[in-house]
C-alpha positions in Angstrom: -10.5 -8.5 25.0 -7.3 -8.3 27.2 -4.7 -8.1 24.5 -1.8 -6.1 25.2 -1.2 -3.0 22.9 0.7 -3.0 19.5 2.2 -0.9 17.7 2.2 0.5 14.0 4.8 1.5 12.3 5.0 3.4 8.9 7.2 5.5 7.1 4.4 7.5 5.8 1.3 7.6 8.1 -1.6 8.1 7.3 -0.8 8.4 3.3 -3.2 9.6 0.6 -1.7 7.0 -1.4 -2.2 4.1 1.3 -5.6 4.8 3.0 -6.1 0.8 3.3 -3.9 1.1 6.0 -5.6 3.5 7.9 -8.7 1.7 7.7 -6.9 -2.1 8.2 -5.9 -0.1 11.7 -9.9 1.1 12.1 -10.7 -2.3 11.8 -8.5 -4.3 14.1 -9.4 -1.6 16.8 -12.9 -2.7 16.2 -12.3 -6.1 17.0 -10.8 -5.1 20.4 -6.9 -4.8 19.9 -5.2 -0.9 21.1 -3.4 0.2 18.1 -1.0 2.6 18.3 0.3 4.6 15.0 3.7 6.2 14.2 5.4 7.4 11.0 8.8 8.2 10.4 8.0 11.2 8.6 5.2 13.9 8.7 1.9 12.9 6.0 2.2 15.0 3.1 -1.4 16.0 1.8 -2.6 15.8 5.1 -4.9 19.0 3.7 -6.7 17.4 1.3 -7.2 14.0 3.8 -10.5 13.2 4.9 -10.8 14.8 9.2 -10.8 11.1 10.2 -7.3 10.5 9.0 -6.1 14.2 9.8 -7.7 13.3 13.4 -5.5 10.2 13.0 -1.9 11.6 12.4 -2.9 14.1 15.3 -2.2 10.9 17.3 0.4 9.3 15.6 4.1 9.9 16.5 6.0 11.7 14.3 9.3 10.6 14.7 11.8 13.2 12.6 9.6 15.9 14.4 11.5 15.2 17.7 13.3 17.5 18.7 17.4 17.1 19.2 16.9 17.1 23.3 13.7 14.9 22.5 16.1 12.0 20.7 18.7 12.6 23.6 16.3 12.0 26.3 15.1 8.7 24.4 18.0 6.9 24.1 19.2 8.2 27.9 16.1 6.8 28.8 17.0 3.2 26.2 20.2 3.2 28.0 18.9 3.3 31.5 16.5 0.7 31.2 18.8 -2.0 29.2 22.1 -1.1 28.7 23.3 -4.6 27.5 20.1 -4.4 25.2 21.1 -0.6 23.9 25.0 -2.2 23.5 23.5 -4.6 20.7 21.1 -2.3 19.1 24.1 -0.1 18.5 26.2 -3.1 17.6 23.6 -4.0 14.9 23.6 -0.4 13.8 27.1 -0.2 13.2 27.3 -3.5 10.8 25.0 -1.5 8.4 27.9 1.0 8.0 29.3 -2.1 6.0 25.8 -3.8 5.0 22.5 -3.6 3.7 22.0 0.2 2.7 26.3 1.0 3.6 25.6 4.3 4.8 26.9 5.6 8.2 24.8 8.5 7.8 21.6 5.9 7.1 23.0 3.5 9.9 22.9 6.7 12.4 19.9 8.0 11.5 18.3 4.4 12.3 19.5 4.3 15.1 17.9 7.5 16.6 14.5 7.0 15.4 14.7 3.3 16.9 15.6 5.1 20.4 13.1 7.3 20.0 10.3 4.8 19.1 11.5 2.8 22.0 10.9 5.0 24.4 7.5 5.5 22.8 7.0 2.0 22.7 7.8 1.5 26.9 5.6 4.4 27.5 2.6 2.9 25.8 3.2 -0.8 27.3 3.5 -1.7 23.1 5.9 -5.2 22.9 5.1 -6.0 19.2 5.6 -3.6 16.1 3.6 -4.3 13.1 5.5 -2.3 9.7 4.1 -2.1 6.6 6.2 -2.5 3.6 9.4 -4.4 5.1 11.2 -1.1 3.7 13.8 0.7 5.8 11.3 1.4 8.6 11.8 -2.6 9.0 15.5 -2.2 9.6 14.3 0.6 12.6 12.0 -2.6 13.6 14.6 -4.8 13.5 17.2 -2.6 15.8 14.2 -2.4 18.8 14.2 -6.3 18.3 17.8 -6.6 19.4 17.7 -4.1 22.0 15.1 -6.2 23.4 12.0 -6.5 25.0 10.1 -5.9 21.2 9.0 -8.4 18.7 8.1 -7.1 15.3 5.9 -8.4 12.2 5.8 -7.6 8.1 3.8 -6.9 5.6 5.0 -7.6 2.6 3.4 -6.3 -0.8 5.3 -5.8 -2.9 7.4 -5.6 -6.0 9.7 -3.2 -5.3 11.0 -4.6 -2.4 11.8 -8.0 -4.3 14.3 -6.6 -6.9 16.5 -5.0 -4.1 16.7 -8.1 -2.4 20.2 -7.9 -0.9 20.9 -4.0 -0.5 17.3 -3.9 1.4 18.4 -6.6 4.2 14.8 -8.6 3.3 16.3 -12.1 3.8 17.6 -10.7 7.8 14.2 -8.7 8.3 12.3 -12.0 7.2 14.5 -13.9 9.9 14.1 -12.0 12.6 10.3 -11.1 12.1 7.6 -13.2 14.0 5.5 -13.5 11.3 5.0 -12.3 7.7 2.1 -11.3 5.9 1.9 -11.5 2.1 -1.3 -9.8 0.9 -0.9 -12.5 -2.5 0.7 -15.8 -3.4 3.1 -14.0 -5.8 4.4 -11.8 -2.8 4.7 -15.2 -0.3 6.1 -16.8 -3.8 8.9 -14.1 -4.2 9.5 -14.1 0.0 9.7 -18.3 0.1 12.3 -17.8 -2.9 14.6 -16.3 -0.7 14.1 -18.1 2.9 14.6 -21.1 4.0 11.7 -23.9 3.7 11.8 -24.1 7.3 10.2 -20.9 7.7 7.8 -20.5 5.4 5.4 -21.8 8.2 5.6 -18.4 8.9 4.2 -16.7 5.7 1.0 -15.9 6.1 -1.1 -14.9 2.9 -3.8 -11.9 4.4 -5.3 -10.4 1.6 -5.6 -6.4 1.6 -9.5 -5.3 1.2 -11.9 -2.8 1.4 -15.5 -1.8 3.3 -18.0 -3.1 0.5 -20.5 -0.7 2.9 -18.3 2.3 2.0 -17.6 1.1 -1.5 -21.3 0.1 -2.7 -22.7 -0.3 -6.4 -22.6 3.1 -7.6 -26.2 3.9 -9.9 -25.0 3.3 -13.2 -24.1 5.9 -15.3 -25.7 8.3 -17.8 -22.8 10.1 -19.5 -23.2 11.2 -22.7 -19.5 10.9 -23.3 -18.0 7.3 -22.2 -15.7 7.8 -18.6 -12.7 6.3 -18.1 -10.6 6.5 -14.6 -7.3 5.9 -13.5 -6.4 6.6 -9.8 -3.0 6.7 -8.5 0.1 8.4 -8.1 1.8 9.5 -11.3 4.8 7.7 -11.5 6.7 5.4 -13.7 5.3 2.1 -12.0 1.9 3.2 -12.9 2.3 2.7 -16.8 0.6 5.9 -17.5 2.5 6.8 -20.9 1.1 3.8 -22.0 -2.5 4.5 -21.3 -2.1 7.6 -22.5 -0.8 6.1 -26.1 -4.0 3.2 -26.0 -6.0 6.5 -25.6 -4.4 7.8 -28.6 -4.9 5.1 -31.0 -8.6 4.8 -29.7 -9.4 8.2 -30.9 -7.3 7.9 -33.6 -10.0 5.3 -34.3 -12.9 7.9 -33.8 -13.6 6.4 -30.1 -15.3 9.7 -28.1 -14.5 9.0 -24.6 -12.7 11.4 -21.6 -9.8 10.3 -19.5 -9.7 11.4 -16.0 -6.2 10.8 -13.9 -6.9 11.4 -10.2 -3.5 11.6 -8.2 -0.4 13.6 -8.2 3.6 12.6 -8.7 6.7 13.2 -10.3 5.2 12.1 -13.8 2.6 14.9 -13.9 4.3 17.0 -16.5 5.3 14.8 -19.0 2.2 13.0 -18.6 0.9 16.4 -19.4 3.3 17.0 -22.4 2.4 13.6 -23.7 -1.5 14.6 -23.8 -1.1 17.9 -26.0 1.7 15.9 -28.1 -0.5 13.0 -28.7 -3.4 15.5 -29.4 -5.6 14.3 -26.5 -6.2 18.0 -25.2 -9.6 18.1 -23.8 -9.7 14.5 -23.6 -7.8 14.4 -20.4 -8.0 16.1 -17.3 -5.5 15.7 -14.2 -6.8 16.6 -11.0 -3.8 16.4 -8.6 -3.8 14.5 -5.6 -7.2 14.1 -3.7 -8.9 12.5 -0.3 -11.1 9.6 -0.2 -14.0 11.1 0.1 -13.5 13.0 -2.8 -12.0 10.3 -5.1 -15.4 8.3 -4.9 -17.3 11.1 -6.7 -14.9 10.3 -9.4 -15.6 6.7 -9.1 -19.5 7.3 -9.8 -19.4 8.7 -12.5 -17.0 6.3 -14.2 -18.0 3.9 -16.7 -14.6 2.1 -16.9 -11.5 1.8 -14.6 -8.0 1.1 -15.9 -4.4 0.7 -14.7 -1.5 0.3 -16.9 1.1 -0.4 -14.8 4.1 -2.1 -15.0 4.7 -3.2 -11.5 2.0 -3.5 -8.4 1.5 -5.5 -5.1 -2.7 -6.0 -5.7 -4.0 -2.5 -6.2 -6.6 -1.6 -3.6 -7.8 1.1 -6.0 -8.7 -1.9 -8.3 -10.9 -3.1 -5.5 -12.2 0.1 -4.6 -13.8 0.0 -8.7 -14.6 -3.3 -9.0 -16.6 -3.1 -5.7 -18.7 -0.4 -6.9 -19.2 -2.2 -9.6 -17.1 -0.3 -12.5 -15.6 -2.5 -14.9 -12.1 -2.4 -14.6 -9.4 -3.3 -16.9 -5.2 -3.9 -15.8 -1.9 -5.4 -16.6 -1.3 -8.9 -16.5 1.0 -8.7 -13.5 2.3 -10.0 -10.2 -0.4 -10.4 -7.9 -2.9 -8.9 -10.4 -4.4 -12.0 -12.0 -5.2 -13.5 -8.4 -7.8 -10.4 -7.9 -9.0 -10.6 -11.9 -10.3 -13.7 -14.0 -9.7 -11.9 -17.5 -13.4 -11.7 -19.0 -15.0 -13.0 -15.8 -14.3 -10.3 -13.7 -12.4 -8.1 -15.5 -10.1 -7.5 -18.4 -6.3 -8.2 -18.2 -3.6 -6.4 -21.0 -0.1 -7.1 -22.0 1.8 -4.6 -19.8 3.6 -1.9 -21.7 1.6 -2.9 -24.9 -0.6 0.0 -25.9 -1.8 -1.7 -28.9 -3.1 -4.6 -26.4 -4.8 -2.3 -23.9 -6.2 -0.2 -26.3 -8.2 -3.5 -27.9 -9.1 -4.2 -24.1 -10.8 -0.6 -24.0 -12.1 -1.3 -27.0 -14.5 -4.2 -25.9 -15.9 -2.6 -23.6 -16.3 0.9 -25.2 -18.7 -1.4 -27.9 -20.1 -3.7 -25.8 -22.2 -2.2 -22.7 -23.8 -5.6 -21.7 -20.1 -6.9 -21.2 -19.3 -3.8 -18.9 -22.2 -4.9 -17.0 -21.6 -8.6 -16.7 -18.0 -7.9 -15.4 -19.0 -5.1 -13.3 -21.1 -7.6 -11.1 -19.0 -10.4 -11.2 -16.3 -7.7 -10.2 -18.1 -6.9 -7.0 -18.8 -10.5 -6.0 -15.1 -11.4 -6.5 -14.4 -8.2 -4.1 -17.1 -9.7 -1.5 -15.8 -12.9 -1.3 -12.1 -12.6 -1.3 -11.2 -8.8 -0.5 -13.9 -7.4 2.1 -11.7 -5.8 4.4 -13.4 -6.9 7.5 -13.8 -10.6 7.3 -10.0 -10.4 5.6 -8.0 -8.1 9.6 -9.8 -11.2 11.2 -6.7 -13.0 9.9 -4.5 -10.1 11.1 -6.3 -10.0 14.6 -5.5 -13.9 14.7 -1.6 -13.1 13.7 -1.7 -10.7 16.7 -3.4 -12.6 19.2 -0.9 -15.3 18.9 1.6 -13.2 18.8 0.3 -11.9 22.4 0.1 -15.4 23.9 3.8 -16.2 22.7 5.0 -13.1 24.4 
């Protein structure tokens, strides 16, 4: 295929928390597109990564690990080859002194990593940038645009992004993007709610996914004690208080099951405190952040997946579970319902309502044949709407297009 290369841009790349990513690239580089990777900032938990993705960031640029002379020589080099183009990327710099984030400091700081990822972009003969997010990175995106000579694309999850609407600039990013992709109809929903109707031609629903080869049935479980697992990081958006207080009034009920919580995050001690307070010591155990490779073990041996959160895009962990055929149970949120049928597929619970999700855990803690009927209707839901593969054809479409326009 004779496709000219494109670029990918991240603020965090590869992430232990976003490994779809790294494996969306692996897949459009198998249908014949050069990718190229860079992240704003270095990986944390690169040590724990699986050597593919280590091998990865060894070839991604790191932008805030150039060097002072580094950035200089960039945007000498930006200025020499379009110095009307580098006059309106500073321009558009300036205005968010005033706009958007209102942070000179912010503004300036934009404005050398999109020098630098200019020149990166020249030197590998990249025209379009693909971001992930539409966070700040997309303003960087944005500034290459007006120097010139770069067209860039969106991928829009999320919620976060939607309730910071105005400080975050999405309506201008949307505007000046080529395309968007919304991995739901609740994320092109929230981005055609602020847009005109004139461009939401452009707003492209490409569902996230995962390799059904990598993520097979695992062999049904023998535990003598019932396993439940949450993965993801521990933070507020996750809801884990909450599924730590349904865990309470389970075995307050005389329910004998164990909790694992794979991930790491700013909530880990409280989440911790909360345990021993709610009298759940032994019950839970908190592994800290972990690779792939190592986070499937966990998903073996689980009989039942859960996520209590309070705001999600469309987990890709919940896809990871229901395609190895773990019954899974979440919140009844945002782009959630499109990926679960409550009781055909899976079970959905009022968010923030332990009461709710601890009935939901209930059902399937007394009812095996029910784990198994959504287990396998889990996996089919995962094969025919979220299998990573046949889902980047629409993304290597997106791209191609993009190529012929350019």
């Amino acid at each position: 295929m004779n496709q000219t290369p494109i670029g990918y841009l991240c603020s965090e790349y590869p992430a232990i928390s976003h490994t779809f990513i790294y494996r969306e690239i692996e897949s459009i580089r198998k249908a014949g597109i050069s990718v190229h990777t860079a992240s704003i900032r270095k990986p944390s938990d690169l040590d724990v990564m699986t050597p593919d993705e280590q091998r990865e960031a060894d070839k991604t640029l790191m932008v805030l690990s150039r060097s002072p002379l580094a950035i200089l020589k960039a945007h000498l080099h930006c200025l020499k080859k379009n110095f009307p183009g580098y006059l309106r990327m500073t321009a558009s710099a300036l205005k968010l002194f005033t706009t958007g984030p209102k942070s000179p400091i912010k503004a300036l700081a934009y404005l050398a990593e999109a020098g630098i990822l200019l020149e990166w972009a020249h030197h590998n003969n990249i025209t379009h940038i693909h971001e992930h997010f539409a966070n700040p990175t997309a303003l960087v995106a944005r500034l290459m645009k007006h120097y010139g000579g770069v067209s860039y694309s969106l991928s829009i999850h999320g919620p976060d992004i939607f309730y910071t609407v105005d400080s975050a600039m999405l309506p201008e990013k949307i505007r000046d993007a080529s395309f968007i992709r919304c991995i739901s109809h609740y994320c092109r929903s929230q981005v055609m709610r602020i847009s005109d109707p004139s461009e939401w031609n452009r707003y492209h629903i490409v569902r996230c996914g995962v390799d059904p080869a990598l993520y097979s049935p695992r062999p049904e479980p023998s535990n003598k004690t019932t396993q439940l697992l949450c993965v993801g990081r521990l933070v507020p958006a996750k809801g884990q208080h909450i599924l730590l207080e349904a865990c309470a009034r389970l075995k307050a009920k005389g329910y004998t099951f164990h909790l694992t919580m794979v991930g790491d995050g700013p909530d880990r001690t409280s989440l911790e405190n909360s345990t021993a307070e709610s009298g759940l010591d032994g019950t839970v155990t908190f592994t800290g952040a972990l690779g792939q490779d190592k986070v499937r073990t966990y998903y073996d041996k689980a009989d039942i997946f859960i996520l209590a959160s309070f705001a999600e895009g469309v987990p890709v962990v919940l896809m990871e579970a229901m395609a190895k055929e773990i019954p899974v149970i979440a919140t009844r949120i945002t782009g959630i319902p499109e990926l679960i049928d409550h009781e055909k597929d899976g079970l959905l619970a009022v968010p923030g309502d332990s009461h709710n999700l601890a009935e939901e855990i209930e059902k399937l803690l007394e009812n095996p044949p029910l784990r198994r009927k959504l287990a396998e209707a889990g996996r089919q839901k995962v094969l025919e709407q979220y299998n990573q593969h046949s889902n980047n054809t629409g993304m290597v479409k997106l791209f191609q297009e993009e190529n012929q326009r350019t």
